[in-house]
mmCIF file as gemmi writes it, N, C-alpha and C atoms, coordinates in Angstrom:
data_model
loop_
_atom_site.group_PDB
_atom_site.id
_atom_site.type_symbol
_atom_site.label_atom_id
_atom_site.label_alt_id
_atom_site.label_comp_id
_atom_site.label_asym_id
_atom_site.label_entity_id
_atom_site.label_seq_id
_atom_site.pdbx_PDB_ins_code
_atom_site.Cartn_x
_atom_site.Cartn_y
_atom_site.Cartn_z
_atom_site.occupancy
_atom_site.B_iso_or_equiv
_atom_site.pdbx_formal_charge
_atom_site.auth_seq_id
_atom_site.auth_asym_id
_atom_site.pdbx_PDB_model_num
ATOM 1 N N . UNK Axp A 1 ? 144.056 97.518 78.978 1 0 ? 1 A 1
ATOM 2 C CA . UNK Axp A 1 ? 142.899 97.447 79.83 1 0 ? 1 A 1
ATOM 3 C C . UNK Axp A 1 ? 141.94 98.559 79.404 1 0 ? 1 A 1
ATOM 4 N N . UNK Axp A 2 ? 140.801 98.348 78.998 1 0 ? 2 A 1
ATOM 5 C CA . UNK Axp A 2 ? 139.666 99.206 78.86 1 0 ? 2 A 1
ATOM 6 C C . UNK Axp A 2 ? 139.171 99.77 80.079 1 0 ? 2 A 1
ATOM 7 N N . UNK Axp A 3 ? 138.875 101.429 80.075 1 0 ? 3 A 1
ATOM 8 C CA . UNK Axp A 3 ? 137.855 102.466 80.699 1 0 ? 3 A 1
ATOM 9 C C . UNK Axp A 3 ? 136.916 101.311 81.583 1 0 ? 3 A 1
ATOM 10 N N . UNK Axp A 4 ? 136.521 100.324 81.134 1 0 ? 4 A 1
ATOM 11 C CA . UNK Axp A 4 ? 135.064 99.962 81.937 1 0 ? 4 A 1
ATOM 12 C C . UNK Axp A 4 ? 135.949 98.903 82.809 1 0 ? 4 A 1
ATOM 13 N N . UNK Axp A 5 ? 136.846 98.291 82.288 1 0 ? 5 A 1
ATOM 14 C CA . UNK Axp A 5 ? 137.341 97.316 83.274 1 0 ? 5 A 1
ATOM 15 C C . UNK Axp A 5 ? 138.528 97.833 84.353 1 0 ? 5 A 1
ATOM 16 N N . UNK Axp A 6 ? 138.834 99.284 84.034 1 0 ? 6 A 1
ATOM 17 C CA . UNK Axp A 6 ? 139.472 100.296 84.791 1 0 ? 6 A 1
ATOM 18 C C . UNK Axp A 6 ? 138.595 100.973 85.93 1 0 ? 6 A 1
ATOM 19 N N . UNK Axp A 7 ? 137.343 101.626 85.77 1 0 ? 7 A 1
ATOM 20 C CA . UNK Axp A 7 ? 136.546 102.137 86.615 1 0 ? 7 A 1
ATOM 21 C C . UNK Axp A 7 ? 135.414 102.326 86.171 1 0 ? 7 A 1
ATOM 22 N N . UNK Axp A 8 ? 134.636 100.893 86.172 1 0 ? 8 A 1
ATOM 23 C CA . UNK Axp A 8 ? 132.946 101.493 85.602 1 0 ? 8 A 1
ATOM 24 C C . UNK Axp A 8 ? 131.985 102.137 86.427 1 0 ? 8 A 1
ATOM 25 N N . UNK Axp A 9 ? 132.221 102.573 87.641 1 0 ? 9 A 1
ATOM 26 C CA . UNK Axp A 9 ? 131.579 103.593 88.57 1 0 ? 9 A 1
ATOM 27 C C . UNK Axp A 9 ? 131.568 104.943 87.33 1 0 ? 9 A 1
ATOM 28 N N . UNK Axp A 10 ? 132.723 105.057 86.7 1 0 ? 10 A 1
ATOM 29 C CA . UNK Axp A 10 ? 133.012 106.561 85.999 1 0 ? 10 A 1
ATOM 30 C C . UNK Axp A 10 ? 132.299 106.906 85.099 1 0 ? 10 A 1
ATOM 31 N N . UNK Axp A 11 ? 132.019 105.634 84.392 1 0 ? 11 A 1
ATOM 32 C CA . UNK Axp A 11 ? 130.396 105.832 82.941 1 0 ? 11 A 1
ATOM 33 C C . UNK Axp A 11 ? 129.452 106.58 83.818 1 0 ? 11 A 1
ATOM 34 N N . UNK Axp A 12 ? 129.055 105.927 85.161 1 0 ? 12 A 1
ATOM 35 C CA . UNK Axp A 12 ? 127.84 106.114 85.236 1 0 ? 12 A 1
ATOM 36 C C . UNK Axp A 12 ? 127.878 107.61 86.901 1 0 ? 12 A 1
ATOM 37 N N . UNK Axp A 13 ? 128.465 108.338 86.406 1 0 ? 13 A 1
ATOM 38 C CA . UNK Axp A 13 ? 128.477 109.172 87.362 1 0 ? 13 A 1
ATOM 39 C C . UNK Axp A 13 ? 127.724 110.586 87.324 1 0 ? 13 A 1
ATOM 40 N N . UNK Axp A 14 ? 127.102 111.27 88.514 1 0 ? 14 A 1
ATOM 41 C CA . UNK Axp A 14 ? 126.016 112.038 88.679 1 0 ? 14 A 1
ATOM 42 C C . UNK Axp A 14 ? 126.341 112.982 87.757 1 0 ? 14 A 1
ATOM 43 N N . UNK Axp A 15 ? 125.403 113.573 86.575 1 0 ? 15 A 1
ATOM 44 C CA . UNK Axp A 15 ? 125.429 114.952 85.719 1 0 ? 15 A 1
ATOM 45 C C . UNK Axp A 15 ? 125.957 115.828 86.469 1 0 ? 15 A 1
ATOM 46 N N . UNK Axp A 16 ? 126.898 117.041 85.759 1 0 ? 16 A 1
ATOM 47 C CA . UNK Axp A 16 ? 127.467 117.88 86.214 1 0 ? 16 A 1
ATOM 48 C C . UNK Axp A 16 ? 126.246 119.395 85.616 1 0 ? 16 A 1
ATOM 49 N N . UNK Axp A 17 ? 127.131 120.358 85.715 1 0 ? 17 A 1
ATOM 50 C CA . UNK Axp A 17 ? 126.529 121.959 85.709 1 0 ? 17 A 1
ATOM 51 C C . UNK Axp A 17 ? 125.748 121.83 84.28 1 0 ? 17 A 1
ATOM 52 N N . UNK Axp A 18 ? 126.463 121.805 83.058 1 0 ? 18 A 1
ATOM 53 C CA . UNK Axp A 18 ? 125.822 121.832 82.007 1 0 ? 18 A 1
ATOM 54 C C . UNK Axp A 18 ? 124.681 121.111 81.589 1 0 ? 18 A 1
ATOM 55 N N . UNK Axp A 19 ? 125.189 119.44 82.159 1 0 ? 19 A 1
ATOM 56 C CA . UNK Axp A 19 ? 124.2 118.411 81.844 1 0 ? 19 A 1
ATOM 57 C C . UNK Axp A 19 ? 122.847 118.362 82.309 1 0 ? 19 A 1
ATOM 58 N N . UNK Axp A 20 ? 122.798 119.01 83.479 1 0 ? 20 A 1
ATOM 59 C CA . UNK Axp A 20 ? 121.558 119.739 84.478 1 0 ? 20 A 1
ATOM 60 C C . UNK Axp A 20 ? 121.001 120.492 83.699 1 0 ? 20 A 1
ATOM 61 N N . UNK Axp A 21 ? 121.64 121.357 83.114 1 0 ? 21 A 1
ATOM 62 C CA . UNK Axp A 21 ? 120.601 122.697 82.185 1 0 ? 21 A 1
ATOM 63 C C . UNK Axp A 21 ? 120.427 122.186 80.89 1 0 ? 21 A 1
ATOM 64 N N . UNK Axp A 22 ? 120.872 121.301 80.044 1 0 ? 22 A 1
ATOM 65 C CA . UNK Axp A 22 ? 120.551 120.411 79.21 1 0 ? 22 A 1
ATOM 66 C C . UNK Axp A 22 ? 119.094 119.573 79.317 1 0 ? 22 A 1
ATOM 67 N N . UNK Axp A 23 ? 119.08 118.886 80.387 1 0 ? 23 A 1
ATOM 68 C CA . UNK Axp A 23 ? 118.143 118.083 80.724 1 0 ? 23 A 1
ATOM 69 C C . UNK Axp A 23 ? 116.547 118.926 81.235 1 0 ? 23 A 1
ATOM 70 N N . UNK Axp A 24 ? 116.787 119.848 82.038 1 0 ? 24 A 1
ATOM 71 C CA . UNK Axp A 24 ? 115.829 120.807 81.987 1 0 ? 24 A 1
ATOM 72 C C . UNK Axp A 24 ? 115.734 121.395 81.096 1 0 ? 24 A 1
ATOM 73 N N . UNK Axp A 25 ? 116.36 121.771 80.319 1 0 ? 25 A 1
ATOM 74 C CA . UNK Axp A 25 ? 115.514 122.428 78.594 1 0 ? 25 A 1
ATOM 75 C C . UNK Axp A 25 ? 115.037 121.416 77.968 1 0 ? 25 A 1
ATOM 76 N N . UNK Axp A 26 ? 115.027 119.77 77.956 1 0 ? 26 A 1
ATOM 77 C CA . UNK Axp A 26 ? 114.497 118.778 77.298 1 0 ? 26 A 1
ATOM 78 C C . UNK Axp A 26 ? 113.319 118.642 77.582 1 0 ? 26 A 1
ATOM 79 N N . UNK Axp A 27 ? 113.316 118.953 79.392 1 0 ? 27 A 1
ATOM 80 C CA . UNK Axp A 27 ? 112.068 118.346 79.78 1 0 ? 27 A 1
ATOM 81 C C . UNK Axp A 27 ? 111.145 119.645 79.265 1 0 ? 27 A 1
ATOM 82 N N . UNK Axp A 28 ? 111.538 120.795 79.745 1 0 ? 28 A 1
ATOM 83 C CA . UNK Axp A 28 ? 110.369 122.028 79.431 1 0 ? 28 A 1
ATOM 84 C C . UNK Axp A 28 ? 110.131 121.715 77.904 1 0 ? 28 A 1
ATOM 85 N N . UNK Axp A 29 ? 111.434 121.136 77.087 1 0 ? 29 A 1
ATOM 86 C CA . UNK Axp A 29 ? 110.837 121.373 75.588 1 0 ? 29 A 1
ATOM 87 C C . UNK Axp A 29 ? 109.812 120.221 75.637 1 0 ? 29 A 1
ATOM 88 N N . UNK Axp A 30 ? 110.17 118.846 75.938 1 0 ? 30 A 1
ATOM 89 C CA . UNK Axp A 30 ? 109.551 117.91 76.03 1 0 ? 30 A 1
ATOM 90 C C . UNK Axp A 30 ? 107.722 118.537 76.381 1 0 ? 30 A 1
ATOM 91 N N . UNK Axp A 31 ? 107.975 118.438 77.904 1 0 ? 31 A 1
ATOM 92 C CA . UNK Axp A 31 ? 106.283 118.486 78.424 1 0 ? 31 A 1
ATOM 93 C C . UNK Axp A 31 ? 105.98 120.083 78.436 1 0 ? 31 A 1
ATOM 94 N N . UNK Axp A 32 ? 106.414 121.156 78.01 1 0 ? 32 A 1
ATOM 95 C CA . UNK Axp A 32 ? 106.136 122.403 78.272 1 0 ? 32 A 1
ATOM 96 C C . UNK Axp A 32 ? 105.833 123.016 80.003 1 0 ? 32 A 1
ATOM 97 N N . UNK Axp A 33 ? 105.623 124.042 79.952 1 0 ? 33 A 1
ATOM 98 C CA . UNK Axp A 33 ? 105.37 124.669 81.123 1 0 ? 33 A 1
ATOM 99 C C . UNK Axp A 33 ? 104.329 124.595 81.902 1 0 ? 33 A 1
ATOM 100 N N . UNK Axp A 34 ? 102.999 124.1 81.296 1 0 ? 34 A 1
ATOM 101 C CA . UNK Axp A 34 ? 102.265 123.801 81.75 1 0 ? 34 A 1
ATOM 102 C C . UNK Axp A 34 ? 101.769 122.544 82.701 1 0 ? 34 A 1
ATOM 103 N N . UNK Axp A 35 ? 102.069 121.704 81.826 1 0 ? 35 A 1
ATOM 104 C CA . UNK Axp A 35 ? 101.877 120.201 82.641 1 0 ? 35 A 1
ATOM 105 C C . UNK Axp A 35 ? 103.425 120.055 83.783 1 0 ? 35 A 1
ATOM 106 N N . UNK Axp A 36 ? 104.213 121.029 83.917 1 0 ? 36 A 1
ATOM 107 C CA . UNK Axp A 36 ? 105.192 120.493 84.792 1 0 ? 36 A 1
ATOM 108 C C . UNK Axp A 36 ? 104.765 120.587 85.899 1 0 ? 36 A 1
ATOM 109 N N . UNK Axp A 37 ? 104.331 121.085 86.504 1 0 ? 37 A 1
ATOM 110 C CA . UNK Axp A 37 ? 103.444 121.664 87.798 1 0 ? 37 A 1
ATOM 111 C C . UNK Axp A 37 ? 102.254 120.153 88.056 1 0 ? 37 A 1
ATOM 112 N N . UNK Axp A 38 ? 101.759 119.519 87.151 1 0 ? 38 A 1
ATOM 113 C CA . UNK Axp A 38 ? 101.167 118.664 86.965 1 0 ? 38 A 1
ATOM 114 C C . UNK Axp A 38 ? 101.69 117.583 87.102 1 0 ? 38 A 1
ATOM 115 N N . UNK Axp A 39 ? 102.646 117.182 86.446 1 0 ? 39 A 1
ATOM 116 C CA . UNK Axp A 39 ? 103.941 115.922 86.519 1 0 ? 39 A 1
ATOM 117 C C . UNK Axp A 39 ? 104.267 115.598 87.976 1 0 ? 39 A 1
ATOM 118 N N . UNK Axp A 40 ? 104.834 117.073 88.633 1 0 ? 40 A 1
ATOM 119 C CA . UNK Axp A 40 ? 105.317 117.208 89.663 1 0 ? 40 A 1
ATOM 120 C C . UNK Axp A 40 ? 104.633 116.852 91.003 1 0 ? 40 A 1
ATOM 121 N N . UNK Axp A 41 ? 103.096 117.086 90.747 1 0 ? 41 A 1
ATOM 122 C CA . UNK Axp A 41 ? 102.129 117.104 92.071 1 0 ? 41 A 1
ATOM 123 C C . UNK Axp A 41 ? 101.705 115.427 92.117 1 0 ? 41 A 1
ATOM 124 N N . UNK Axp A 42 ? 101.888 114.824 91.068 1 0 ? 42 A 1
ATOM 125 C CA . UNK Axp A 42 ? 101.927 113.486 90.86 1 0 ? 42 A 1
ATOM 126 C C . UNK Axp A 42 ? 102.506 112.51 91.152 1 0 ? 42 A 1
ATOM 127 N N . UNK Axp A 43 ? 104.108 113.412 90.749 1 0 ? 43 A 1
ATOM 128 C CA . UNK Axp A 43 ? 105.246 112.96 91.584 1 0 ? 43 A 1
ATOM 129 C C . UNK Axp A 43 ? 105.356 112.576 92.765 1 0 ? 43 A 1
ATOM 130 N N . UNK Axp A 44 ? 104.78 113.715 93.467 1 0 ? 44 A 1
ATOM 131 C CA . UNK Axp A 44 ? 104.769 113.619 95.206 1 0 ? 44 A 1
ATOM 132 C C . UNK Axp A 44 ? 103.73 112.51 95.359 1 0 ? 44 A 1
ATOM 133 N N . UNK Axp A 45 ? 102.186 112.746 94.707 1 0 ? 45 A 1
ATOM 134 C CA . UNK Axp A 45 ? 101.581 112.053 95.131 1 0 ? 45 A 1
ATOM 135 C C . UNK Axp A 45 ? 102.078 110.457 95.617 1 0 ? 45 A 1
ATOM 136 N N . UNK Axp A 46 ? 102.736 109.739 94.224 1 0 ? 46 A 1
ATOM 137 C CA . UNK Axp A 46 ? 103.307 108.532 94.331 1 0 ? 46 A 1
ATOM 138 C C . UNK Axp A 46 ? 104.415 108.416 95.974 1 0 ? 46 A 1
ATOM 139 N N . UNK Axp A 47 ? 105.066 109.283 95.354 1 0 ? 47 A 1
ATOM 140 C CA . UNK Axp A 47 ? 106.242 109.29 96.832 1 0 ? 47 A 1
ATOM 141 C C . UNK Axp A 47 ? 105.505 109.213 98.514 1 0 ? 47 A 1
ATOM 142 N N . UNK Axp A 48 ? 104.712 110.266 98.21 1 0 ? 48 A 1
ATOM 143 C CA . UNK Axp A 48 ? 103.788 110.029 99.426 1 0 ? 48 A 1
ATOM 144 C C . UNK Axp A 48 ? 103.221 108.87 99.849 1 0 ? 48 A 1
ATOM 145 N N . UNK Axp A 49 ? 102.221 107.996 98.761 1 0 ? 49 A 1
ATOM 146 C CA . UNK Axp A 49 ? 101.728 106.932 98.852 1 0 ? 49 A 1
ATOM 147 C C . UNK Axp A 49 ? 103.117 105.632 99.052 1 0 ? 49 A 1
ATOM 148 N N . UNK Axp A 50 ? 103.738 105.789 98.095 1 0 ? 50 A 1
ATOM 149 C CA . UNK Axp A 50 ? 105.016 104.644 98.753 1 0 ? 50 A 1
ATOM 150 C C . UNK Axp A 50 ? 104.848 105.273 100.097 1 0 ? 50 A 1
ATOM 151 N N . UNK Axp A 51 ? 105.939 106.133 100.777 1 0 ? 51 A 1
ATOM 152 C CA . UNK Axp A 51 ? 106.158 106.099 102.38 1 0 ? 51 A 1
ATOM 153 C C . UNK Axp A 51 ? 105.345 105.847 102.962 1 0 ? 51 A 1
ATOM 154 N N . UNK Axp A 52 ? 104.047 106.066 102.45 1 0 ? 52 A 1
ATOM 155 C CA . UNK Axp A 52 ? 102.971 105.875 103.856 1 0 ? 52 A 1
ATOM 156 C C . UNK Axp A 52 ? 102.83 103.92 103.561 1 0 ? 52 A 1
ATOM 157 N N . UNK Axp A 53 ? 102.943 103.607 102.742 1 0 ? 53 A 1
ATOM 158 C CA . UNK Axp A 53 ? 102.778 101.96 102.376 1 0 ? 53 A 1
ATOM 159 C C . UNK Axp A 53 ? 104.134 101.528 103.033 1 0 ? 53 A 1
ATOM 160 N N . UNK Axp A 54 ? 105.785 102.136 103.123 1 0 ? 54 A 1
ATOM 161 C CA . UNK Axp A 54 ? 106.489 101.509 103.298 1 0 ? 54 A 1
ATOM 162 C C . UNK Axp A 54 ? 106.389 101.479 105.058 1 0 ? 54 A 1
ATOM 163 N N . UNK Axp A 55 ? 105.509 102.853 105.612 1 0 ? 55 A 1
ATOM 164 C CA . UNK Axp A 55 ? 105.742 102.937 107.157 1 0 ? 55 A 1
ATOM 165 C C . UNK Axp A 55 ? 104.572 101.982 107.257 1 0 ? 55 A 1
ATOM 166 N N . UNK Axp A 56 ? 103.378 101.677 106.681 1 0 ? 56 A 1
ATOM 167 C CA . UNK Axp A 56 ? 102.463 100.624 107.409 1 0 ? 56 A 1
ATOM 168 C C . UNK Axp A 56 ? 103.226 99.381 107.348 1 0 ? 56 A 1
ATOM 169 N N . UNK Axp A 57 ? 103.822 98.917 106.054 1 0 ? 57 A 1
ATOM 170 C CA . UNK Axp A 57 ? 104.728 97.617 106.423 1 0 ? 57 A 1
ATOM 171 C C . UNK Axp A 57 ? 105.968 97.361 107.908 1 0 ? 57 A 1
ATOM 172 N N . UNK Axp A 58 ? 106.493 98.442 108.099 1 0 ? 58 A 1
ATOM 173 C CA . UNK Axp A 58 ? 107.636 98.621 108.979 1 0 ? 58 A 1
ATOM 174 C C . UNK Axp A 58 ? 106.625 98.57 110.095 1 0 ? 58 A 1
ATOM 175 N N . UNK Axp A 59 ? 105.696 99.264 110.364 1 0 ? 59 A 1
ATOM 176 C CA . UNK Axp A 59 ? 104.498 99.342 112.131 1 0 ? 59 A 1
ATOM 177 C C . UNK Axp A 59 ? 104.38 97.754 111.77 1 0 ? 59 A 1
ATOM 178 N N . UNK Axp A 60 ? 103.422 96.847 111.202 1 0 ? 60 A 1
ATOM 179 C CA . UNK Axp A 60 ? 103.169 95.752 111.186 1 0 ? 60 A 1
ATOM 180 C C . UNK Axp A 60 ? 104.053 94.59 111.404 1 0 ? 60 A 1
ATOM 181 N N . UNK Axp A 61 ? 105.466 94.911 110.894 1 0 ? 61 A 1
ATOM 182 C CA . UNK Axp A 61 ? 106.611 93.981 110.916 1 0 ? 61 A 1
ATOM 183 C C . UNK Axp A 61 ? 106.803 93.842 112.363 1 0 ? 61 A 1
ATOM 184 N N . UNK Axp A 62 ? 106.579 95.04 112.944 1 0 ? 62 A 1
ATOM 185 C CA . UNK Axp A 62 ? 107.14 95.708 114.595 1 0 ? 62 A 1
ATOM 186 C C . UNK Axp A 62 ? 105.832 94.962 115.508 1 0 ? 62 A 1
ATOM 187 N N . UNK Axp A 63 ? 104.531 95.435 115.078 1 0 ? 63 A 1
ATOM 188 C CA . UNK Axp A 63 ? 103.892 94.684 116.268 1 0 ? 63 A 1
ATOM 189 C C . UNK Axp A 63 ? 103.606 93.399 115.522 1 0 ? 63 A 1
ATOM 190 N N . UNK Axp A 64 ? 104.149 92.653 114.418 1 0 ? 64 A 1
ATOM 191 C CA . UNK Axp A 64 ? 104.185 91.071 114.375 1 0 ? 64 A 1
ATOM 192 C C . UNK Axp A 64 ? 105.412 90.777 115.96 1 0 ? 64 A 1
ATOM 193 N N . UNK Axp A 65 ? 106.406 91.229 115.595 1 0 ? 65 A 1
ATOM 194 C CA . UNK Axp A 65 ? 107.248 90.836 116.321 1 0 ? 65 A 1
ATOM 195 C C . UNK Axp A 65 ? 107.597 91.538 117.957 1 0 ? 65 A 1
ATOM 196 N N . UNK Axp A 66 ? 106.786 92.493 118.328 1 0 ? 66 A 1
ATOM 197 C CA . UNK Axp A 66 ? 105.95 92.474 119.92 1 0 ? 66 A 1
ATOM 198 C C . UNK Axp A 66 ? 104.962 91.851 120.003 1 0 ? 66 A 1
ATOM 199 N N . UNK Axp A 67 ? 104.164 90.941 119.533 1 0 ? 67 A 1
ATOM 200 C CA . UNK Axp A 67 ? 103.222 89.904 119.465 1 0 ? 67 A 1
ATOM 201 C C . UNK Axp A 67 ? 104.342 88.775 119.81 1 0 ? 67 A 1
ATOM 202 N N . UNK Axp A 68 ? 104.998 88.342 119.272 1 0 ? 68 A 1
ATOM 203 C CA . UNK Axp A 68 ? 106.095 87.004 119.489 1 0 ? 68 A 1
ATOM 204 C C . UNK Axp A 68 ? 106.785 87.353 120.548 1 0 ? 68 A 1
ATOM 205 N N . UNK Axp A 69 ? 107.557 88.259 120.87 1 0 ? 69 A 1
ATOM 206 C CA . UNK Axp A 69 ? 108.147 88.49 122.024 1 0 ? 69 A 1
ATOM 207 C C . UNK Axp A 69 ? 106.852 88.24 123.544 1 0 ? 69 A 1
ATOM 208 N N . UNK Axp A 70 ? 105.848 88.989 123.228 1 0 ? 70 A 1
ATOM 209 C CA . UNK Axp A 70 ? 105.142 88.508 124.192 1 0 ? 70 A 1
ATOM 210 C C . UNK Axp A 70 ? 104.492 86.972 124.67 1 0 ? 70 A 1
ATOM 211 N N . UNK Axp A 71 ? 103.903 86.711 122.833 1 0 ? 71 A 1
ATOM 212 C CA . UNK Axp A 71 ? 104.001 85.091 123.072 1 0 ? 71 A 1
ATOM 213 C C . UNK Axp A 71 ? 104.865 84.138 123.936 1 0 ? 71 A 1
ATOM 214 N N . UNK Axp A 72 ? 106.166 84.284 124.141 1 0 ? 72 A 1
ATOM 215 C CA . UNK Axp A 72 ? 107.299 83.509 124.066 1 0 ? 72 A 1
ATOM 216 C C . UNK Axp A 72 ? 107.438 83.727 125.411 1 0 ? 72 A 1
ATOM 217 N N . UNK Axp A 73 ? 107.536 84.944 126.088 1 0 ? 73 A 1
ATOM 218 C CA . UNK Axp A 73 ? 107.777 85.196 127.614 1 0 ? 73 A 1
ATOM 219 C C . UNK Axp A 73 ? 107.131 84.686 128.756 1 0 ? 73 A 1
């Protein structure tokens, strides 16, 4: 029996201590020091804009369906 048909959760499991400081020296080598601060504020921006798009869908879903409840009563 093969590793993957034994436990393929195990390929794909969260970086440990080293692999963390690996990956941050790629990225600083990658984009340097400068634009990370830049990357980052971008980052949020997106994240921000999703939640605020995912909470207007969730309010709208809510008063579609206190609109029907009232309909119906």
């Amino acid at each position: 029996m093969s590793l993957l048909q034994a436990n393929p959760v195990m390929l794909f499991s969260m970086p440990g201590g080293m692999e963390w400081v690996l990956i941050i020296l790629a990225v600083l080598i990658l984009f340097g020091g400068r634009k990370i601060p830049e990357f980052m504020r971008g980052l949020g921006k997106g994240i921000r804009e999703f939640n605020d798009a995912k909470s207007n869908v969730k309010k709208e879903i809510e008063e579609g369906m206190n609109e029907k409840d009232k309909a119906s009563a």
